[in-house]
PAPANU-535945 format. One record per residue (C-alpha): residue number from 1; x, y, z. Coordinates in Angstrom, 2 decimals. Example, Ala and Ser with C-alpha at 12.3 -4.5 7.8 and 13.67 -1.06 7.14 Angstrom:
! residues 2
  rodren       px       py       pz
       1    12.30    -4.50     7.80
       2    13.67    -1.06     7.14
This chain:
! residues 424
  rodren       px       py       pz
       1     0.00     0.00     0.00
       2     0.96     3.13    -0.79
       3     1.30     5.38     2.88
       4     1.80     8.97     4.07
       5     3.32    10.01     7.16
       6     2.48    13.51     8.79
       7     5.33    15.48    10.41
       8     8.65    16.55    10.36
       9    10.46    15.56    13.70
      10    12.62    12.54    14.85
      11     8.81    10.47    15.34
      12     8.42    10.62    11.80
      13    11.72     9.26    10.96
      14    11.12     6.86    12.94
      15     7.95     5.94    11.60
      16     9.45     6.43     7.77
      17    12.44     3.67     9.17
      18    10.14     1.20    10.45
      19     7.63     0.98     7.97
      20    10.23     1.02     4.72
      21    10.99    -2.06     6.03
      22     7.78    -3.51     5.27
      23     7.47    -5.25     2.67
      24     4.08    -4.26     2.78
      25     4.59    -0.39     1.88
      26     4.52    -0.25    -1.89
      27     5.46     3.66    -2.08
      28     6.35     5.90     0.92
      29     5.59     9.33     1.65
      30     6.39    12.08     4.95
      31     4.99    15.55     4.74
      32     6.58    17.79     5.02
      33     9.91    15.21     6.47
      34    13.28    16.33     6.92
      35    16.33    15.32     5.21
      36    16.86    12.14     7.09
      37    13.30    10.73     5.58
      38    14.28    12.54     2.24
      39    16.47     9.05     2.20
      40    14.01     6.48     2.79
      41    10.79     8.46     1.99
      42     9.36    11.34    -1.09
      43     8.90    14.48     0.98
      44     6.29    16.73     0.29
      45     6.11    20.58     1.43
      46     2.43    20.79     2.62
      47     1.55    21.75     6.79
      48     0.04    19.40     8.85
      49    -2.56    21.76     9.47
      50    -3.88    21.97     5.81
      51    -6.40    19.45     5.71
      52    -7.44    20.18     2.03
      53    -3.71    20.21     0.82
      54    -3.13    16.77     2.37
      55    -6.54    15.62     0.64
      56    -5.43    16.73    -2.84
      57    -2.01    15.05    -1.67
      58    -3.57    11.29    -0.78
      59    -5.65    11.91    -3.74
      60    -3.35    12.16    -5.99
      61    -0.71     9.75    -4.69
      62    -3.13     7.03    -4.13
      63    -2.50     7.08    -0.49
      64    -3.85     3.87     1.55
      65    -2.64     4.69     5.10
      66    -1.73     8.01     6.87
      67    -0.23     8.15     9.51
      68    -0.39    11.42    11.76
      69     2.79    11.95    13.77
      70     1.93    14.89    15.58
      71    -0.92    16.49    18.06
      72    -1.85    19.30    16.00
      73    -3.64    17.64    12.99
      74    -5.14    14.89    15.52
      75    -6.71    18.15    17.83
      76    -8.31    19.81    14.99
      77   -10.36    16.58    13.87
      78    -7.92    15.33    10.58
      79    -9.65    11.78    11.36
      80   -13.31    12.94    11.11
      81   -12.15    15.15     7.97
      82   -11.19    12.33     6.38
      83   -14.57    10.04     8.17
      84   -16.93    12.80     6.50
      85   -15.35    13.37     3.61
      86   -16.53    10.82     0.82
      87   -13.86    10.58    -1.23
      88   -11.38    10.13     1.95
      89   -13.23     7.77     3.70
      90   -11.96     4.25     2.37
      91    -8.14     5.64     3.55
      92    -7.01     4.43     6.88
      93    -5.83     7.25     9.57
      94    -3.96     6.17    12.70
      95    -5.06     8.83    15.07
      96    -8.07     9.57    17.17
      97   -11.10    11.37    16.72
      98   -11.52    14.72    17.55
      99   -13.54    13.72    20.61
     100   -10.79    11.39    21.57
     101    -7.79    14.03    21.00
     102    -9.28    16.50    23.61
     103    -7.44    13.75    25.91
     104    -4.20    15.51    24.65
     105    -6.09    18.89    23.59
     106    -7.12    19.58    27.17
     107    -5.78    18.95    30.15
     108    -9.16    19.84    32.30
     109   -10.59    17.25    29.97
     110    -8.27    14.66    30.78
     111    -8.63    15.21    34.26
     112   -12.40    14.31    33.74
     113   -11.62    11.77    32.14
     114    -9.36    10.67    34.62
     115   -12.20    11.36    37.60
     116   -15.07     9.95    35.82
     117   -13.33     6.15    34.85
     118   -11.31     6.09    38.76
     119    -7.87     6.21    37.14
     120    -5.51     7.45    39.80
     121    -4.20    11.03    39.05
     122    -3.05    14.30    41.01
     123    -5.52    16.34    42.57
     124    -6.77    19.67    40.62
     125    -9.02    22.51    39.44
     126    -9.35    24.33    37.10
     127    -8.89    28.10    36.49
     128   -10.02    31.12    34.04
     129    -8.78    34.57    33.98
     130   -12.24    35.26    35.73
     131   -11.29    33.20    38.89
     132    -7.41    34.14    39.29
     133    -8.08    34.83    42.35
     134    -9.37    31.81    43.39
     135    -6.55    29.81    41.88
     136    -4.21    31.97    43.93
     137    -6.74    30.50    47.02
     138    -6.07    27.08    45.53
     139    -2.35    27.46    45.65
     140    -2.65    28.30    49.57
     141    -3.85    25.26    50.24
     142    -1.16    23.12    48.20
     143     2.28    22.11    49.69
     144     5.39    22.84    47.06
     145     6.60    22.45    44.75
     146     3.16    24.01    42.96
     147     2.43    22.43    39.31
     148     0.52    24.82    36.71
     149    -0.40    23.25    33.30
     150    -1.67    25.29    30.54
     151    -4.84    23.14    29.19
     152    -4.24    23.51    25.64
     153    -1.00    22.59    23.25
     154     2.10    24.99    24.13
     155     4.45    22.14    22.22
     156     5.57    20.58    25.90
     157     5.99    23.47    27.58
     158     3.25    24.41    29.33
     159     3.97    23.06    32.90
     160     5.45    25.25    35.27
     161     6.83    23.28    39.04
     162     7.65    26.17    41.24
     163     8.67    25.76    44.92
     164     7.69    29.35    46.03
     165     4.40    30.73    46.62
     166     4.54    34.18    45.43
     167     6.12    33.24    41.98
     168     3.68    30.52    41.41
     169     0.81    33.15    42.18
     170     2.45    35.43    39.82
     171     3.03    32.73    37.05
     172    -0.57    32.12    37.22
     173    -1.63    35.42    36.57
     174     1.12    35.77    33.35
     175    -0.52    32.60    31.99
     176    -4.23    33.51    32.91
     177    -4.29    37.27    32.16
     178    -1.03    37.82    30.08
     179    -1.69    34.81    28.09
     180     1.99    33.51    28.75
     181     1.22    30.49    26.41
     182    -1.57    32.49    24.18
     183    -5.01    30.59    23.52
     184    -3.36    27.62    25.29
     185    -3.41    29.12    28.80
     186    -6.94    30.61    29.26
     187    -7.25    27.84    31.23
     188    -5.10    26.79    33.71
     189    -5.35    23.32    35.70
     190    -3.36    23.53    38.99
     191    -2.82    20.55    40.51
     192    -0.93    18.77    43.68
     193     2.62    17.48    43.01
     194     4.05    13.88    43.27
     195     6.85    13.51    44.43
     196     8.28     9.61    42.46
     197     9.96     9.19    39.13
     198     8.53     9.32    35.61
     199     8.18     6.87    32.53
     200     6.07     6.86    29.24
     201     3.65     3.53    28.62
     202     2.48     3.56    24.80
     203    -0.43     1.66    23.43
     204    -1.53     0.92    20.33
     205    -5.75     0.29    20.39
     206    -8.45     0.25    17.52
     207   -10.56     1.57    20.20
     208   -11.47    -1.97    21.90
     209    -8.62    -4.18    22.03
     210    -4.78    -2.73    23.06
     211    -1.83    -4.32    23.16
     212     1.30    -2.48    25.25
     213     4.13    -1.66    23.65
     214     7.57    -0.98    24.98
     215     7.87     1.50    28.06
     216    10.19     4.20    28.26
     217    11.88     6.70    30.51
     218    12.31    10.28    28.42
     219    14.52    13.46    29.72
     220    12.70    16.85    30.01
     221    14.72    19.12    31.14
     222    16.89    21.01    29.09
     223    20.04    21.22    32.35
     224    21.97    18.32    33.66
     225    20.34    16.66    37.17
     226    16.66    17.54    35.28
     227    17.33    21.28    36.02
     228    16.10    24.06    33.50
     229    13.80    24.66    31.16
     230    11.33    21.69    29.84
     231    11.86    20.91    25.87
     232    10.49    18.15    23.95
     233    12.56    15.80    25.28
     234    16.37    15.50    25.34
     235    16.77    11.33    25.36
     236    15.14     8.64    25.80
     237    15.72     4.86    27.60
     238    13.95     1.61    27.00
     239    12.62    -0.18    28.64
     240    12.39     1.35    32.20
     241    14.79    -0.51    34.45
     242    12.11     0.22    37.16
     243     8.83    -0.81    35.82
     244     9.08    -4.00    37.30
     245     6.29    -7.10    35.85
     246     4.74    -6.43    38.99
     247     4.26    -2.86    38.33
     248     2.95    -3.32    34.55
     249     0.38    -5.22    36.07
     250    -0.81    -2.06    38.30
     251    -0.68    -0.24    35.39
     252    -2.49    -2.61    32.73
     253    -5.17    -2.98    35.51
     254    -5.53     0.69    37.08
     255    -4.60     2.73    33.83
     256    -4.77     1.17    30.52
     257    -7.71    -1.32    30.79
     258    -9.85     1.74    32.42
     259    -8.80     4.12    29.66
     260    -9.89     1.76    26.85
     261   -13.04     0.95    28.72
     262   -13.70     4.68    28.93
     263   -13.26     5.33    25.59
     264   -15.65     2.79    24.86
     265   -18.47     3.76    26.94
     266   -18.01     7.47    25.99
     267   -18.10     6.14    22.44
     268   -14.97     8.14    20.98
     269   -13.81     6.51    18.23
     270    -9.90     5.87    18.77
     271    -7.45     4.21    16.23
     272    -4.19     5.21    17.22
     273    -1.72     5.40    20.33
     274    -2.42     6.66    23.94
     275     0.93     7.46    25.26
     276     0.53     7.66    28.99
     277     2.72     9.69    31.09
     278     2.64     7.74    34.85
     279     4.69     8.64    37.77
     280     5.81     5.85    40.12
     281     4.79     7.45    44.13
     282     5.47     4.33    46.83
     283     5.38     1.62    44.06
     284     2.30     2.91    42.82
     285     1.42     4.52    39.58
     286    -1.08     7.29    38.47
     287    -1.20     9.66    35.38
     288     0.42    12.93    34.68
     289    -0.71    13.53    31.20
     290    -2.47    11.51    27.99
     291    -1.00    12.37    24.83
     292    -2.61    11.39    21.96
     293    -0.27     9.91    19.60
     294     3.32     8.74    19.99
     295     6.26    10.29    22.12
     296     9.51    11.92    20.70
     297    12.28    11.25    21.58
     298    10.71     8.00    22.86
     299     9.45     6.82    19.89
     300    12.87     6.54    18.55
     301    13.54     4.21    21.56
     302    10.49     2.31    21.53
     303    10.01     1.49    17.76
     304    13.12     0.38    16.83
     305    13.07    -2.88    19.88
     306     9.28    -3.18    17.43
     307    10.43    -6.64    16.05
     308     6.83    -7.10    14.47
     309     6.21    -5.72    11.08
     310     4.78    -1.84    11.80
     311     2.63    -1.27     8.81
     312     0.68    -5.17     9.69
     313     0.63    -3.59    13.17
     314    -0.93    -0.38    11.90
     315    -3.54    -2.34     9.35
     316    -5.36    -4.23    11.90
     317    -5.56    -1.37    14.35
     318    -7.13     0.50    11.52
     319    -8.97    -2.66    10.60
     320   -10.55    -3.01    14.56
     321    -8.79    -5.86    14.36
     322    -6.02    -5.89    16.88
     323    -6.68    -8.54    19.22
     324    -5.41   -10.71    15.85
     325    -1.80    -9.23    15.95
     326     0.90   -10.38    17.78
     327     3.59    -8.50    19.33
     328     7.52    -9.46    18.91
     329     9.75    -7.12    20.92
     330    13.64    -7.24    20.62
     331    14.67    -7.62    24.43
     332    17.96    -5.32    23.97
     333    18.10    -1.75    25.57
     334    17.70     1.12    23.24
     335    18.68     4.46    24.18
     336    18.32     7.61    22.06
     337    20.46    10.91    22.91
     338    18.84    14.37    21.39
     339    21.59    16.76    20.11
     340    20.17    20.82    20.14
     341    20.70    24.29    18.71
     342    22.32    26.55    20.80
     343    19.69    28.46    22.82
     344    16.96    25.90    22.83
     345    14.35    25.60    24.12
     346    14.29    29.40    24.19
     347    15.47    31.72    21.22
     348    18.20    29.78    18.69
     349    19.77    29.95    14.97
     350    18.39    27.90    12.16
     351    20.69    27.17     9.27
     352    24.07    25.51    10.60
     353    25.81    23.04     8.33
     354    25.72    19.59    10.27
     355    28.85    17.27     9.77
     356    29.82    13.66    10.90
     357    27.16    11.99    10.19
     358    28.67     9.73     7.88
     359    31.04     8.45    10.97
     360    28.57     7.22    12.60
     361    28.32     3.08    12.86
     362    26.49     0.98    14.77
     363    24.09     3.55    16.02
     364    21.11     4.70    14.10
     365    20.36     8.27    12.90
     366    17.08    10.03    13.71
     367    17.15    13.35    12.32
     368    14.78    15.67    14.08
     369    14.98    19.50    12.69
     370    16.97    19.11     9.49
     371    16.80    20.43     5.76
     372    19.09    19.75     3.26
     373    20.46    22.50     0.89
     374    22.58    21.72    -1.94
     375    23.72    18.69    -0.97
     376    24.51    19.61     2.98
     377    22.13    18.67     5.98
     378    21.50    21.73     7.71
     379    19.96    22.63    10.82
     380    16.25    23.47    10.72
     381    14.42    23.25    14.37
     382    15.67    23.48    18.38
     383    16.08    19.46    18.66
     384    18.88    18.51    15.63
     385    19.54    14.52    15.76
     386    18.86    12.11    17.71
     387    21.18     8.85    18.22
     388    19.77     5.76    18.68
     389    21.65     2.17    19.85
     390    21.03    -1.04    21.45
     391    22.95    -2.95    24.32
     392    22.32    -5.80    26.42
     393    21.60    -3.14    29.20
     394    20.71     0.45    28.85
     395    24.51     1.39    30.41
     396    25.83    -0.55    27.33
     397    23.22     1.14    24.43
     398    24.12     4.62    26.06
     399    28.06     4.18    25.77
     400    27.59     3.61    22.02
     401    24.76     6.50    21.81
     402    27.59     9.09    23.71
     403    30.57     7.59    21.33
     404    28.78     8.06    18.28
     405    27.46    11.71    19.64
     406    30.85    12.98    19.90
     407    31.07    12.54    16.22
     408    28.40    14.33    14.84
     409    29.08    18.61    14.57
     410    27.18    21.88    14.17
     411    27.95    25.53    15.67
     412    27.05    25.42    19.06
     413    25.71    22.11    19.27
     414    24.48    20.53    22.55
     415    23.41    17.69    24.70
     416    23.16    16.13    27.85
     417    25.97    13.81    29.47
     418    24.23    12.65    32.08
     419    21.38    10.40    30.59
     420    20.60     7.26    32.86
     421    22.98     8.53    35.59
     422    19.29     8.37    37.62
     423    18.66     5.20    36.82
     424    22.16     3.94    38.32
């Protein structure tokens, strides 16, 4: 079948690696891609966001599957544009409805969510502009550190954790009134703080059966010891030392088999992945966040150990089949490292000529904001490349990752050195 991936980041590379190794894929397209899927893939300049572009574009390619790497489309209702649209409907999307994307879309939604199927979560409200002042009431009654979450997308980073009162107040009122994070922030969901350690669950549902795929551990913050600004992500490790068989159980029975439940009796119509964001408090786990589709940079941790042929996967999920499909997962570590732009995640320079990556071996490249220009690969977003290996242990995958890192170069190129030092 002829299939079209949606995005441009180190997910859809991913994605565009997997599935070109299915013999299944007849013809492969990523819009609009980067110049690492320029290798495997036809890249086509359209946004994500132009739902009659991408029409003319499955039209006219013959397109079969799409597959929608980002939130963005998935938020403003690409699957039921394609459900209501005659001509569209035969084409498989992998992606929720809209209904179902509000999991990701909102976080006050979520939280319902959360409350109305008795998944464990933080405790919360929500606030407008129109009841600052009770949200600064709120905050009195909280211990810190205080967690604020814009409700809408602000591309991961809309959560503030402040430890003192005052500044949390004021941060409230910047996102609230000064629309610190624009139209994501008119709402603001404030909620208690657990104090544990963090790690992604992904899985892949047609909306009544699920199957779990790899779990993963992903590094926020942009300083060494988790300290700075939140990005996207800055690395990745799978699977999570820590999430013991015992645990997963908690989890599959708690978390996931509520979730898909929910979704059923709320009829929302889900094809797609739920990646879950848990935090482990006292060997128990309970949601941060849903997101809606897959993680990055986990995805280029979790995909790769995928030993069972993606675009099969993909078929019966769109199919409602997936209780047929079996899942094969190579039981090496993978680790990813995320090189940046100077600056990021706040102000940073577009444009730099990236060298090395021939020199690379053993390792796998995941480009992530790249173009290529006459010939070179040049930097095109905050998060550059990511480096992806296996090892028998996750110590072992991130010694290759770090070797191979120190080969790639770009003005003012960074990463972290301390991935997995956590873990140890």
């Amino acid at each position: 079948m002829n299939i079209l991936i949606l995005g441009s980041g180190g997910r859809e590379h991913t994605f565009a690696y997997k599935i070109a190794q299915s013999e299944l894929c007849e013809k492969l397209y990523v819009a609009p891609g980067n110049a690492g899927t320029k290798n495997l893939a036809e890249n086509i300049s359209l946004s994500v966001t132009d739902f009659q572009a991408i029409k003319n574009t499955v039209l006219e390619k013959d397109i079969h599957m799409v597959i929608v790497g980002p939130e963005d489309p998935l938020v403003e209702g690409i699957y039921d544009f394609f459900q209501q649209d005659s001509a569209l409907k035969a084409v498989k999307i992998i992606g929720p409805s809209k209904k179902g994307a509000l999991l990701e879309g909102s976080k006050e939604r979520a939280k319902e969510f959360m409350a109305m199927h008795n998944i464990p979560t933080a405790a919360y409200e929500s606030f407008t502009a129109k009841s600052v002042e009770a949200g600064k009431k709120f905050l009195e009654t909280l211990k810190a550190p205080y967690v604020l979450k814009a409700d809408g997308l602000a591309g991961g980073k809309g959560v503030l954790i402040l430890n003192d009162l005052a500044e949390a107040k004021q941060e409230l009122e910047d996102m609230l009134t000064n629309e610190k994070f624009g139209e994501a922030s008119k709402t603001v969901v404030i909620e208690e703080f657990l104090d544990g350690i963090e790690l992604s669950v992904f899985v892949l549902t047609d909306g009544k059966n699920y199957k779990i795929l790899p779990t993963a551990k992903d590094y926020k913050r942009i300083g060494e010891g988790d300290t700075g600004l939140n990005t996207g992500g800055m690395g990745a490790i799978s699977p999570v030392p820590f999430a013991s068989e015992e645990f997963m159980q908690k989890i599959e029975e708690r978390i996931v088999k509520p979730t898909i439940k929910g979704l059923q009796e709320e009829s929302i119509v889900y094809k797609g992945f739920v990646f879950i964001g848990l935090i482990k408090v006292n060997d128990n786990p309970y949601v941060i966040e849903y997101n809606v589709r897959m993680g990055d940079p986990e995805t280029e941790v979790v995909l790769p150990r995928l030993q069972t042929d993606l675009v099969a996967l993909l078929d019966k999920v769109a199919e409602g089949k997936l209780n047929e499909a079996e899942l094969e997962i190579d039981e090496r570590a993978a680790t990813t490292i995320m090189t940046v732009s100077g600056g990021y995640p706040e102000a940073y320079e577009k444009g730099k000529e990236i060298t090395g990556i021939e020199n690379i071996k053993d390792s796998i490249v995941f480009h992530a904001g790249t173009k290529e220009v006459n010939g070179k690969v040049l930097t095109d977003g905050g998060r550059v490349i990511a480096i992806t290996s296996f090892g028998k242990d996750y110590n072992a995958a991130l010694k290759k990752s770090y070797q191979n890192v120190e080969k790639l170069h770009f003005d003012k190129m960074y990463y972290r050195k301390d991935l997995g030092k956590d873990l140890n």
